[in-house]
C-alpha positions in Angstrom: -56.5 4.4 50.3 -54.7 7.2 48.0 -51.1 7.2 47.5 -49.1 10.4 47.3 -45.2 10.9 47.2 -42.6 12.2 50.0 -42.1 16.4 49.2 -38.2 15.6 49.9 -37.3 12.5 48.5 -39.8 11.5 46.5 -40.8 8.3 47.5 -44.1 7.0 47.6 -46.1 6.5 50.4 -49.8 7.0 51.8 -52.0 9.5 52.1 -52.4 8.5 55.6 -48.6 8.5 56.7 -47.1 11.4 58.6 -43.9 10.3 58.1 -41.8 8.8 55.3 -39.9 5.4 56.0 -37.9 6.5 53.3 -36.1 9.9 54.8 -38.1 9.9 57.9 -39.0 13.7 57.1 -42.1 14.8 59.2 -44.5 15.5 55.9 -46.9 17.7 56.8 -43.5 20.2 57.9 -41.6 19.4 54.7 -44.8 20.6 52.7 -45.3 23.7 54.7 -41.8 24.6 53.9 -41.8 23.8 50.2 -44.8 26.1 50.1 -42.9 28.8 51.5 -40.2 27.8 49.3 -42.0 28.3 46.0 -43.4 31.6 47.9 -40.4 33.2 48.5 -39.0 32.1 44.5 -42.1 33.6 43.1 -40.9 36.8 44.8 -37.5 36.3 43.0 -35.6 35.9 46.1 -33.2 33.1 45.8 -33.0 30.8 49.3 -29.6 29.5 50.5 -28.9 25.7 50.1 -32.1 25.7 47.7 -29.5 25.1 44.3 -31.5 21.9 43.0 -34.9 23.7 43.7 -33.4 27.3 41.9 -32.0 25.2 39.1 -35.2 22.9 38.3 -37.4 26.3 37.9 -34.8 27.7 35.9 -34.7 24.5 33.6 -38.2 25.1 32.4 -40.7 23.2 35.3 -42.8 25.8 35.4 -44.8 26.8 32.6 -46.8 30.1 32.1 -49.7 30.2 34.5 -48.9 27.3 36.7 -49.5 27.0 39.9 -47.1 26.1 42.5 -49.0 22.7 43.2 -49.2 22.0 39.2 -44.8 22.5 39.3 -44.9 20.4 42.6 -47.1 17.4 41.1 -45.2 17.5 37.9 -42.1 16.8 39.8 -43.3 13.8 41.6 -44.4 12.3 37.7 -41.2 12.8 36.9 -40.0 11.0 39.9 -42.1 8.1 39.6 -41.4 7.8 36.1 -37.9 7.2 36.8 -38.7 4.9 39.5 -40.7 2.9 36.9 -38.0 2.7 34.7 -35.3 1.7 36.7 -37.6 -1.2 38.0 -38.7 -2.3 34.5 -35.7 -4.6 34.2 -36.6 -6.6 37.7 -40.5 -6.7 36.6 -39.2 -8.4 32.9 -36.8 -10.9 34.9 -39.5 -12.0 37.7 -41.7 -12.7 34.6 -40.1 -14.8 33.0 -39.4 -16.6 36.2 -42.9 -16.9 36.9 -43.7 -17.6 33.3 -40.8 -20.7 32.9 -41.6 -22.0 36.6 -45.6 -22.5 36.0 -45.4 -24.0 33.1 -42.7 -26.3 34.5 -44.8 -27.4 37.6 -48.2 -27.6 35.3 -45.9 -30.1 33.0 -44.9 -32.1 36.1 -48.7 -32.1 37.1 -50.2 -33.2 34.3 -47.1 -35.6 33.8 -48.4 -36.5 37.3 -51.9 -37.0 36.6 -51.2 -38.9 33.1 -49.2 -41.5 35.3 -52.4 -42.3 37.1 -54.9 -41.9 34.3 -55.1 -38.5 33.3 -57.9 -35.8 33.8 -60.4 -38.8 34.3 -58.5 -39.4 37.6 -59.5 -36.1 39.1 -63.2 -37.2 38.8 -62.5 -39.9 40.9 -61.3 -38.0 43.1 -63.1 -38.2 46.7 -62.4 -35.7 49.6 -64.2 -38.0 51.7 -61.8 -40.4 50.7 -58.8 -37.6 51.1 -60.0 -36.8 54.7 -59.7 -40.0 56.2 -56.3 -40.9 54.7 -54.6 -37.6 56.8 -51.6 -36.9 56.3 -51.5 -39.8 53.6 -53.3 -38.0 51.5 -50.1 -36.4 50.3 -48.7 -39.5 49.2 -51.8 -40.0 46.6 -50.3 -39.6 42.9 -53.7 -37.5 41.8 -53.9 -35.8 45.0 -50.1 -34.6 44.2 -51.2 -34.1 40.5 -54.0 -31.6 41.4 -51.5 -29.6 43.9 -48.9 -29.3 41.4 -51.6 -28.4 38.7 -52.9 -25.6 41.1 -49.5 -24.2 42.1 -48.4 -24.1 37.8 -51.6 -21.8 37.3 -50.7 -19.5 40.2 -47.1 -19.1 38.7 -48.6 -18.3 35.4 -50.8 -16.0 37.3 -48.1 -14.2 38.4 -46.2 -14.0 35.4 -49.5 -12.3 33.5 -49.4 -10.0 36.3 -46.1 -9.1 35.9 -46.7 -8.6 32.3 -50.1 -5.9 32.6 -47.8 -4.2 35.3 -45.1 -3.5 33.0 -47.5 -2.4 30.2 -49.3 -0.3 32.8 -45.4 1.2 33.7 -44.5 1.6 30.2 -47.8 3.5 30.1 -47.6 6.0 32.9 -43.9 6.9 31.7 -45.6 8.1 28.6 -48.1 9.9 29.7 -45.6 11.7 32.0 -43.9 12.5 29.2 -46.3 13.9 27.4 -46.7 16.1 30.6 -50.1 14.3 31.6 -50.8 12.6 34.8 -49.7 9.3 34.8 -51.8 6.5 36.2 -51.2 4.8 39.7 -49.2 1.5 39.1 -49.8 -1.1 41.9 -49.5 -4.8 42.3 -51.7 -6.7 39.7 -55.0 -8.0 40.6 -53.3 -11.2 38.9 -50.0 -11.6 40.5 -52.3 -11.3 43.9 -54.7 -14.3 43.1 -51.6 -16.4 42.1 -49.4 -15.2 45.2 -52.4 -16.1 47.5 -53.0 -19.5 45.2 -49.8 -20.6 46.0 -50.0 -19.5 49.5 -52.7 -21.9 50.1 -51.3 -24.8 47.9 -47.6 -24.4 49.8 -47.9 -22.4 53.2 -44.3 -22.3 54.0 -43.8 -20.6 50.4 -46.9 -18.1 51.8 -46.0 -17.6 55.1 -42.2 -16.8 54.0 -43.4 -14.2 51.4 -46.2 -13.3 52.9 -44.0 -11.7 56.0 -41.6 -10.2 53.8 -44.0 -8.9 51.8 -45.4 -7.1 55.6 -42.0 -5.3 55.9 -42.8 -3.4 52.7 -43.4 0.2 52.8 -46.1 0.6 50.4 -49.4 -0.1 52.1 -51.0 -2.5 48.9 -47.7 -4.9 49.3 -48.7 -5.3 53.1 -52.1 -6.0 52.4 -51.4 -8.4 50.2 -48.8 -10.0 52.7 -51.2 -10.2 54.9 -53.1 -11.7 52.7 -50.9 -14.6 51.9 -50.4 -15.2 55.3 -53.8 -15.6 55.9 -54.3 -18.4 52.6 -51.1 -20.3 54.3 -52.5 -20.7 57.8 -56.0 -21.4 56.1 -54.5 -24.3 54.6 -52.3 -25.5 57.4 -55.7 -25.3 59.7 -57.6 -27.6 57.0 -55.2 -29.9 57.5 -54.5 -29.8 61.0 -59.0 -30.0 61.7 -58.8 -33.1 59.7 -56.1 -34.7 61.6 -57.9 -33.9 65.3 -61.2 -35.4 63.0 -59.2 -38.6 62.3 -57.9 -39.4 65.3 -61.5 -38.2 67.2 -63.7 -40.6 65.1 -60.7 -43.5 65.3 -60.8 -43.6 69.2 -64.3 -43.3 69.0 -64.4 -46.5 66.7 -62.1 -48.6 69.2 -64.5 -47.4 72.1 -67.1 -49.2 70.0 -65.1 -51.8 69.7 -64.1 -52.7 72.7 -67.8 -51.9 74.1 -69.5 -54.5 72.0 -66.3 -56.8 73.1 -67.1 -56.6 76.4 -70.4 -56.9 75.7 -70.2 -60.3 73.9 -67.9 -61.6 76.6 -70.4 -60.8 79.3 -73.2 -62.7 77.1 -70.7 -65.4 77.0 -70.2 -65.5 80.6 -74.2 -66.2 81.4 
């Protein structure tokens, strides 16, 4: 799904929307009357109330033997390179969150681990073993280990995505510069796989983020909320199938029980 950018206030949105959640304009009006905008300026006369629009082709936006659509689309670069760099300092700062916080959490897991024998104790390991203990599972030092060694590597994940996505920003704001078109920036492929990582390894962390991540405008950040939500209740489900398993196969085993019981008694009894 392309991404395109609001004709009046600039903010981004899809190619798909027919209004922005931004202004609210109507988009398919506030294009028509840009159009007739530029038309009327090429004819040299000047529009009432249309200062900024006078003053930015005066300043030089349009070049010899442009097209209106070549001004308009230089415009929006120019917006979104702004928009990049007034975000740059936010992308830097949840870095290095991300960056300090996984390798915190991958030091308590291995610290973890090392308490009850290292990597060596993840071989041992048994998911049978896991499944029948339920929710006790949780309580088991390499069991905790692994979790905490998973949900380290997702925040580094992230912070590597945060990273490539301000190289890609420092990137596009070039190129917009240098009057090219600038390349669409979107949430990294790596910050997703860690966001949906930790989704799965903490669900109340995914299902939190997840829905605030849905009340975003931009159509790639709900997906990916979406997504999150979806690795939470994945994980909540494997736990909760296990626990119906449990306590199935437990009153199963004290049917049995008190079957051959009854049984023996009755042989008893002749």
């Amino acid at each position: 799904m392309g991404l395109a950018i609001c004709p009046k206030c600039g903010a981004t949105i899809q190619d798909t929307d027919t209004h922005c959640m931004d202004c609210g304009v109507n988009i398919a009006e506030a294009e028509r009357e840009l159009a007739r905008r530029e038309k009327e300026m090429r004819g040299g006369g000047p529009i009432i109330g249309d200062e900024k629009v006078i003053q930015g082709a005066a300043a030089g936006m349009a070049e010899p033997g442009e097209t209106s659509e070549k001004v308009r689309l230089k415009e929006f670069d120019r917006q979104l390179a702004r928009t990049l760099e007034a975000e740059r300092t936010a992308v830097v700062i949840t870095a290095l969150i991300a960056l300090v916080a996984g390798f915190g959490i991958l030091f308590g897991g291995w610290a973890t681990l090392k308490g009850v024998g290292g990597i060596v104790a993840l071989k041992e390991l048994s998911y049978t073993h896991l499944r029948l203990q339920g929710l006790g599972a949780f309580a088991n030092q390499t069991f905790i280990g692994l979790l905490l060694l998973l949900l380290g590597l997702s925040g580094l994940l992230c912070a590597a995505g945060q990273i490539h996505r301000f190289i890609q920003g420092q990137r596009a704001i070039a190129q917009v510069r240098a009057g090219e078109r600038p390349d669409v920036i979107g949430i990294s492929t790596l910050t997703a796989w860690g966001l949906i990582i930790a989704s799965f390894v903490c669900p109340p962390l995914g299902i939190i983020l997840g829905i605030i991540f849905k009340l975003a405008q931009d159509e790639s950040t709900k997906d990916l909320g979406g997504a999150m939500i979806k690795s939470a209740i994945a994980a909540i489900a494997v736990v909760v199938v296990h626990l119906i398993w449990n306590a199935i196969a437990d009153f199963a085993a004290r049917a049995g029980a008190e079957g051959n019981t009854i049984g023996n008694r009755a042989v008893e009894v002749e």
